[in-house]
Each structure stands twice: as structure tokens, then as C-alpha cells.
C-alpha positions in Angstrom: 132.0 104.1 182.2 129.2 105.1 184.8 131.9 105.7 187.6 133.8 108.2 185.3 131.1 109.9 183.6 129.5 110.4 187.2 133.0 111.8 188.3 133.0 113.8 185.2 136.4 112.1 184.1 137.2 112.4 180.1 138.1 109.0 178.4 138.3 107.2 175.8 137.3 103.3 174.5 137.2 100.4 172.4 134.4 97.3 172.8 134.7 94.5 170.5 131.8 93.2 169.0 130.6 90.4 171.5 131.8 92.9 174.5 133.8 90.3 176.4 137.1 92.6 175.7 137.7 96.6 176.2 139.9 99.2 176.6 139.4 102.5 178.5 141.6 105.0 179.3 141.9 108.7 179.6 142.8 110.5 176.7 146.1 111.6 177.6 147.3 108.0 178.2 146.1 105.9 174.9 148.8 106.8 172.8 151.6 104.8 175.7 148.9 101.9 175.2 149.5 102.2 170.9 145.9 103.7 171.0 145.5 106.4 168.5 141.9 107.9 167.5 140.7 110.2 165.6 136.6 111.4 166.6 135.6 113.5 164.5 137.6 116.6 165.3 139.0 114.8 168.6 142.4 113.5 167.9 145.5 112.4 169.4 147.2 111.8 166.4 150.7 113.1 165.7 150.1 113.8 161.9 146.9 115.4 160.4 145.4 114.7 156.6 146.2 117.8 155.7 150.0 117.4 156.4 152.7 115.3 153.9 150.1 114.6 151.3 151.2 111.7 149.3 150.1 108.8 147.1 149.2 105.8 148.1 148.0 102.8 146.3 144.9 100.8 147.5 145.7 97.7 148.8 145.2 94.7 146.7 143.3 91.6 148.0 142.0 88.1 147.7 138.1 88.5 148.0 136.2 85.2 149.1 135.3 83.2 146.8 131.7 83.4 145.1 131.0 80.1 145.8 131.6 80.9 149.6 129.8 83.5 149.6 126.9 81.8 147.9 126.8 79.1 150.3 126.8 81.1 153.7 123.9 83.8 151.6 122.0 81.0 151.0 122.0 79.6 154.6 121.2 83.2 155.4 118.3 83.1 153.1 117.0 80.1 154.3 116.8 81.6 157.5 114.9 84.4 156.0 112.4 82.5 154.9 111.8 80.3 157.7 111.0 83.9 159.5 114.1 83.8 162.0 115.2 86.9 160.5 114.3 89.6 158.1 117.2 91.3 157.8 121.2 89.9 158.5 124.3 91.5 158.3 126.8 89.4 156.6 130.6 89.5 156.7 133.7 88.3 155.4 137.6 88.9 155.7 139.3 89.1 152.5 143.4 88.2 152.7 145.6 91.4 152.0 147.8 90.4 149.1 150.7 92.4 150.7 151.3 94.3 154.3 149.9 97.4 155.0 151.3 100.4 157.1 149.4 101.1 159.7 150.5 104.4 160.4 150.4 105.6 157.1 146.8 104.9 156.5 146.5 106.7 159.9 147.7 110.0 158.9 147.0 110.2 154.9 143.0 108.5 154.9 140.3 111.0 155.2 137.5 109.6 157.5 135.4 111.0 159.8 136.6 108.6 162.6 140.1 106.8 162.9 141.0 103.9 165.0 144.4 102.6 165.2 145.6 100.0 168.0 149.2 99.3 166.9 149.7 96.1 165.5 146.5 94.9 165.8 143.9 97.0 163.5 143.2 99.9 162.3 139.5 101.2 161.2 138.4 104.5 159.0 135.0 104.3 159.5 132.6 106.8 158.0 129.4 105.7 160.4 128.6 107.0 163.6 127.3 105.4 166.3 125.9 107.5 169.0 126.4 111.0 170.1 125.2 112.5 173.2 125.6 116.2 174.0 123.2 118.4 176.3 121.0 115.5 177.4 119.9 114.3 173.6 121.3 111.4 172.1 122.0 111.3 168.5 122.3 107.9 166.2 122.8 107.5 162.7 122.2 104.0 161.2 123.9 103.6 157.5 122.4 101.3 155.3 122.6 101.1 151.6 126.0 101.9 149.3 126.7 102.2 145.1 129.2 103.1 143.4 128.9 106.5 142.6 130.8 106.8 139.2 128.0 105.0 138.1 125.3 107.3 136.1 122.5 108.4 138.2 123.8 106.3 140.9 122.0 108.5 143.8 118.7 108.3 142.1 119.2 103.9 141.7 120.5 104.1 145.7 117.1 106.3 146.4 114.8 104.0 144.4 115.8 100.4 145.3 113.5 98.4 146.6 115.7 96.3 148.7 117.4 98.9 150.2 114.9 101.3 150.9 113.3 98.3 152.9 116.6 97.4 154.9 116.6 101.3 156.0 112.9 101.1 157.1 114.5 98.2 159.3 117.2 99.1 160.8 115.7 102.9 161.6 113.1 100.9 163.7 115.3 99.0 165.2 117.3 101.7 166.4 114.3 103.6 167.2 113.5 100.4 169.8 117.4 100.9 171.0 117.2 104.5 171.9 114.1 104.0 173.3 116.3 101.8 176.0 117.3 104.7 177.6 116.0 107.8 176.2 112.1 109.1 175.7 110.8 111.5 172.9 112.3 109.2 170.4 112.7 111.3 166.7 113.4 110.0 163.2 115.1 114.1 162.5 115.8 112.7 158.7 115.4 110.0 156.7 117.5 108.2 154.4 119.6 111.4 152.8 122.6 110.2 150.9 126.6 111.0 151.7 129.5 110.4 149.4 132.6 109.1 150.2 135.4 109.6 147.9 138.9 107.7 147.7 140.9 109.0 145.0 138.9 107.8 141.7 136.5 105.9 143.6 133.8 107.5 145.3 130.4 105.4 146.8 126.6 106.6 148.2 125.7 105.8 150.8 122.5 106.4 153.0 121.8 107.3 156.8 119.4 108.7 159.0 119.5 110.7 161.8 117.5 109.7 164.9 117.5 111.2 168.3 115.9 110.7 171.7 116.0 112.7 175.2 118.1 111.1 178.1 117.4 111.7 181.9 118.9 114.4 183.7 121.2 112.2 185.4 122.9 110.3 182.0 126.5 110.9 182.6 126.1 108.3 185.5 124.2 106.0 183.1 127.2 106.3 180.0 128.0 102.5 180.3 124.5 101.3 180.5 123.3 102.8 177.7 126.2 102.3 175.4 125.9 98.7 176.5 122.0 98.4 176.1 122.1 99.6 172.5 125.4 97.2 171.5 126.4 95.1 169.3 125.1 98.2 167.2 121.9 97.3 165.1 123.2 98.5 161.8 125.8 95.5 161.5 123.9 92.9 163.0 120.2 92.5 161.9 117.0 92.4 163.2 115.6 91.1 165.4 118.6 91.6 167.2 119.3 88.5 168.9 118.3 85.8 166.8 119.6 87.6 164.0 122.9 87.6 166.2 122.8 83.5 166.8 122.2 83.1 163.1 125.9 85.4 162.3 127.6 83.0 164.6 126.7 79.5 162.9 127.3 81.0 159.1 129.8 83.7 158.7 133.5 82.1 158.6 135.7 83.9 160.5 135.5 85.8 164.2 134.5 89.4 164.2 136.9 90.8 167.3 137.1 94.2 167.3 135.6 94.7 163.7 131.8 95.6 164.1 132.5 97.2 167.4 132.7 100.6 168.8 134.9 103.2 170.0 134.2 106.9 170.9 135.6 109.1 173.5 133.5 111.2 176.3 135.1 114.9 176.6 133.7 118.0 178.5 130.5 116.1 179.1 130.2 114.7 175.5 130.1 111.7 174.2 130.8 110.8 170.8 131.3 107.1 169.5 131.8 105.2 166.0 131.1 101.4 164.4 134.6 99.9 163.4 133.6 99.1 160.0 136.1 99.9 157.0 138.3 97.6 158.9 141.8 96.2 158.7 143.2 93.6 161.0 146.8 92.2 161.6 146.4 88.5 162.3 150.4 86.8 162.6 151.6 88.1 159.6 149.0 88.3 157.1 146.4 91.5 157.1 142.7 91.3 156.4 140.0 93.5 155.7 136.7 92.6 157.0 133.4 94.3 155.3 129.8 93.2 155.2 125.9 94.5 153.7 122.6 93.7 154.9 121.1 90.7 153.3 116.8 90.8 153.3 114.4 88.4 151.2 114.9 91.0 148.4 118.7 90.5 148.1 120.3 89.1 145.1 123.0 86.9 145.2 125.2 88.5 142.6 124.6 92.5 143.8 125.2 91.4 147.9 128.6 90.1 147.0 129.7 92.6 144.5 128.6 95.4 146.8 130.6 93.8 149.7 133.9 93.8 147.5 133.0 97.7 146.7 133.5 98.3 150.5 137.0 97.1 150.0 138.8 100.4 150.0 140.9 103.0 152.0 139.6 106.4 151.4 143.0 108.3 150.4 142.6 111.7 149.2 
């Protein structure tokens, strides 16, 4: 990544989330290695969502069970209070009850980013990593979802307690990321609330922008300080490492690619996205993976109902 942004050489790339696999390429070629994105308004896609509208169901699936779940939170807790960590991100993979198409879910979900490497997974993530155009990078950590169909469901997203504390976290944290590479370091806005909607369903969720002035010479620097910043803060925990050592003893399954990152660097910009909202091909079966941020105000019940109500593909 330092050799090409220092040539000034567009591609594109895919880091799983313990960054011992990767996949760079130039634009032009990552469709011949089943590579297809979708970055914001960078695509190499050979449908768009505005073409051959049609309905599609939402997948059905097999959700861990509660008493999993409870077992691996309450490990997480007990971590918690033993001061290891204050705040963990913790996932699961539920089964798929039937195949999913790929390609279909590539060209008919609306998401700001898109990820599809054929036959292995596909991601429609909503959250963005990092941007860096003109010398400033940009990061916006998302942390804290609700159904929105619910009444006044922005104003019990603003107001909660455990929430609002897991966004002071993580906007810290990535403060201390940015801070890594870039000076000047600016929390531009706090906490405002998107929705995402997928067909009836539509969820809140909360970010925050944050951005931070890079040297003069950062195009030679793209690797280092995409690498310095990963695994990305918002679907680990804090503090970072420990948090990280923690994930590996209680969650139940390996993360590969989900939790990751991919982005593409084009006419000097960079712009990048977590693979969350994740679907994986494993053999024959298909799993989606999702997660939430667990912190000593975290109830059992609400942590594992809000990590089914990720469990969605946001079809127009």
C-alpha cells in the first residue's frame, strides 16, 4: 500500500480481521479475481440499485441460542468487572436456513458500501472506516442501533445510558487511533443518528465524525496508517488489545473477513469500510455474522435481541 500510494497507483483491498490475509489489486483487475465493490459512489459492479428493481425476501435463519449467548455475555461480563475491559464487542454467526444469491443481494441492496468476493462472502455495510482526501483523515465510529418502528425510538437511542457511554468510548478510542498518524485530532460531530431502512424494517443508529490532519507526505504512509488504526476500534473494544485476547477465548466461531476492512485509493483518495452486515459461504451452508458492544451497563436480554435486529439485508 505505501509503494503504490507513493507511485500514485489506484487500487483496491480487502484485510481480514487479524490481517494475516489480503487482497490488493488495481481496480480494473478485481472483477477477473470475483472481487466486486461498491465505495460509496466507486463501483465496478455490472448492475446498479436503481436497475431491475425486484422483491426479495429476507433471509431466514437460526439465531444462537439464548443460552449461548448468555454463557459467552456472562464470561464477557466477568471480564468487565475484573477491569480487563470496559467495553467488548461481541459476535455470533447465525446458520442461514436456505442459500443465498450472492449476486443478487449485490445488485438489489441499498448500502453505502458493497463487498462481494464470489463464493466466499458478501458484506453491505452501512459504516465507514476511514476516509482520507486533501491531507485530512475522516473516521466515523457507529455505536448504538433500535428499531426504528418503534415510537420515539430516536429519542430512547439518544437517551440510553448504556449507549451513550459505549459512544463516549469508542469516540476516544478512535481519537487515540488517529492520533497514530495524524495531529489536530477533531471530534466534528457527536453522536447524530442515521436510519437505515430495508423494506418494512428500518433501524437508528448513531455515529460520529472525527477527523485529524496527516503529514504532507501520507500517500507514502497509506499502509501504515491503515494498519496502525486496525482491527478497527468500533468492533473490537477498548482497550484495544486486551479487549482483543478476551474476543478470542469467548466468541464461538472465527471472524475471517467479517470485522475487517476494504476501501479503494483513487485519484489520491482513499476511502475504506468495516465488513459488518456480513454474509459468509462456509461449504455449503451460509452464515451471517453480527455483533453489539457489550459494557457493565448491558443487559442480557436487550444485547441479544439487538444482535438478531442486525440480522437483515437492506432491500429497497
Amino acid at each position: 500500500m505505501n509503494s503504490l500510494g507513493k507511485k500514485g497507483e489506484d487500487f483496491v483491498f480487502i484485510l481480514n480481521y487479524k490481517l494475516d490475509q489480503c487482497l490488493i489489486c488495481p481496480p480494473d483487475q478485481a472483477a477477473k479475481m470475483g472481487f466486486y465493490y461498491k465505495f460509496d459512489h466507486r463501483t465496478n459492479s455490472p448492475l446498479t440499485e436503481e436497475k431491475n428493481k425486484a422483491f426479495i425476501s429476507q433471509p431466514k435463519f437460526i439465531p444462537p441460542s439464548f443460552d449461548k449467548y448468555s454463557y459467552a455475555f456472562e464470561k464477557v461480563m466477568e471480564e468487565i468487572i475484573a477491569g480487563n475491559t470496559y467495553l467488548i464487542n461481541l459476535c455470533f454467526q447465525s446458520r442461514l436456513k436456505s442459500p443465498v444469491d450472492f449476486d443478487q443481494i449485490m445488485d438489489h441492496a441499498s448500502s453505502k458500501y458493497k463487498v462481494l468476493l464470489k463464493e466466499k462472502f458478501i458484506s453491505f455495510s452501512p459504516e465507514t472506516f476511514v476516509k482520507i482526501t486533501d491531507g485530512k483523515i475522516h473516521t466515523h465510529p457507529m455505536k448504538g442501533t433500535i428499531s426504528a418502528n418503534l415510537n420515539n425510538a430516536d429519542q430512547i437511542l439518544l437517551n440510553d445510558k448504556k449507549e451513550l457511554s459505549e459512544h463516549y468510548t469508542i469516540v476516544d478510542l478512535l481519537r487515540n487511533d488517529l492520533s497514530i498518524s495524524a495531529k489536530n485530532i477533531r471530534v466534528e460531530q457527536f453522536r447524530y443518528l442515521s436510519k437505515i431502512q430495508s423494506g418494512e424494517r428500518s433501524l437508528y443508529q448513531t455515529s460520529s465524525h472525527i477527523t485529524g490532519k496527516l503529514p504532507n507526505n501520507y500517500t507514502e504512509q497509506l499502509g501504515t496508517i491503515l494498519f496502525g488504526m486496525l482491527p478497527a476500534g468500533s468492533i473490537t473494544g477498548a482497550p484495544k488489545v486486551k479487549t482483543m485476547e478476551i474476543l478470542d477465548r469467548v466468541e464461538l466461531f472465527e471472524r475471517g473477513f467479517y470485522t475487517g476492512i476494504a476501501g479503494i485509493f483513487q485519484n489520491g483518495e482513499l476511502d475504506s469500510c468495516v465488513l459488518i452486515r456480513f454474509i459468509e459461504k462456509e461449504d455449503n451452508a451460509y452464515f451471517y455474522k453480527s455483533g453489539g458492544g457489550i459494557t457493565f451497563l448491558s443487559k442480557l436480554k436487550d444485547e441479544y435481541e439487538e444482535l438478531i435486529e442486525k440480522i437483515y439485508v437492506p432491500f429497497a
